[in-house]
C-alpha positions as CSV (number, residue, x, y, z in Angstrom):
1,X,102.8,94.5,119.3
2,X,99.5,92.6,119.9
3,X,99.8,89.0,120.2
4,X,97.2,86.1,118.1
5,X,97.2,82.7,119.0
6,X,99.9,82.0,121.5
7,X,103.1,83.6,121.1
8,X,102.3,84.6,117.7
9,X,102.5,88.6,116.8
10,X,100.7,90.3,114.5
11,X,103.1,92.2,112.9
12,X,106.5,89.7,111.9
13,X,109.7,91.1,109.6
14,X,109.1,89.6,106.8
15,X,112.3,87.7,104.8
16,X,115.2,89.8,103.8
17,X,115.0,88.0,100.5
18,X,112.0,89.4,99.4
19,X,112.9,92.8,100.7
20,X,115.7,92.7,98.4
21,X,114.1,91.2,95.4
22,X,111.1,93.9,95.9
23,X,113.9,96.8,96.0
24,X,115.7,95.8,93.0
25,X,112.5,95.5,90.7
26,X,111.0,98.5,91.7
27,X,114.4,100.0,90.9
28,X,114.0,98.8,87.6
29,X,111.2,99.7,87.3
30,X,111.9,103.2,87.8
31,X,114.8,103.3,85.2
32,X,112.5,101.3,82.7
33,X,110.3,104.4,83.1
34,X,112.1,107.7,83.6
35,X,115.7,106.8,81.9
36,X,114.9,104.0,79.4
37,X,117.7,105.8,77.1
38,X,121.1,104.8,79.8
39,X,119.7,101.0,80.0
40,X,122.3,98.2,78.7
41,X,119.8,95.8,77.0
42,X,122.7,93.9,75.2
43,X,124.3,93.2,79.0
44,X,120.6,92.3,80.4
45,X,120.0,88.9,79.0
46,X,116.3,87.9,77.8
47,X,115.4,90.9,80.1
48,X,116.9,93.2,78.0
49,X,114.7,92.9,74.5
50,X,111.5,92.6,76.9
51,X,112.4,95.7,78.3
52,X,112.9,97.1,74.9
53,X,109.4,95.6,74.0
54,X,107.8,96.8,76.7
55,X,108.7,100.6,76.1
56,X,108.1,100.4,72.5
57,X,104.9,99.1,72.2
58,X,103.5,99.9,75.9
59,X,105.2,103.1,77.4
60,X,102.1,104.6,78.5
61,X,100.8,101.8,79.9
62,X,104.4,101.2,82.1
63,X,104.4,104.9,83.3
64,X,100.7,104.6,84.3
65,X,101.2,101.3,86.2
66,X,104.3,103.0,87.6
67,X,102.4,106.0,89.4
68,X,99.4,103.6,90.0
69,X,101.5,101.4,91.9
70,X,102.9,104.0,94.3
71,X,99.5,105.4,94.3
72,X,98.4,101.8,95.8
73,X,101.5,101.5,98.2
74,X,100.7,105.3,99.9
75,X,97.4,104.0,100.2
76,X,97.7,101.1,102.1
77,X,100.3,103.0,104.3
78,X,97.4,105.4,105.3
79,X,95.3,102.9,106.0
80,X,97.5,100.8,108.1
81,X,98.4,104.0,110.1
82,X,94.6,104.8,110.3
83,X,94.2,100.9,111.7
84,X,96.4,101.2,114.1
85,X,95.6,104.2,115.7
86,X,92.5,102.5,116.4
């Protein structure tokens, strides 16, 4: 790895928390979109009837985002892999 200001690097593993909180929304996300019948919104709290909200009144809009999303993530993997190479 390259080093920045003294013993610095540029690339650090970023906090397992946010790994896991990243991992579990996007999870979501993906039953929101493709299996919205097998959720439990009674067992999901105030998240439940936002879900429901959500797919009623914005489906299109949540499957777009969805696909945009990954779209954004392959991206900025190509990119980064195109960086470094350099």
């Amino acid at each position: 790895m390259g080093k920045a200001r003294g013993d610095e690097t540029y690339f650090q593993r970023c906090s397992l928390f946010w790994v896991t909180i990243i991992i579990l929304s996007f999870g979501y996300y993906t039953w929101v979109v493709f299996w919205p019948e097998s959720i439990p919104y009674q067992s999901l709290g105030p998240l439940g009837p936002l879900t429901q909200y959500l797919l009623k009144h914005h489906h299109t809009l949540l499957h777009s985002c969805y696909w945009l999303g990954w779209m954004i993530h392959v991206g900025e993997s190509l990119y980064a892999i195109v960086l470094c190479k350099q």
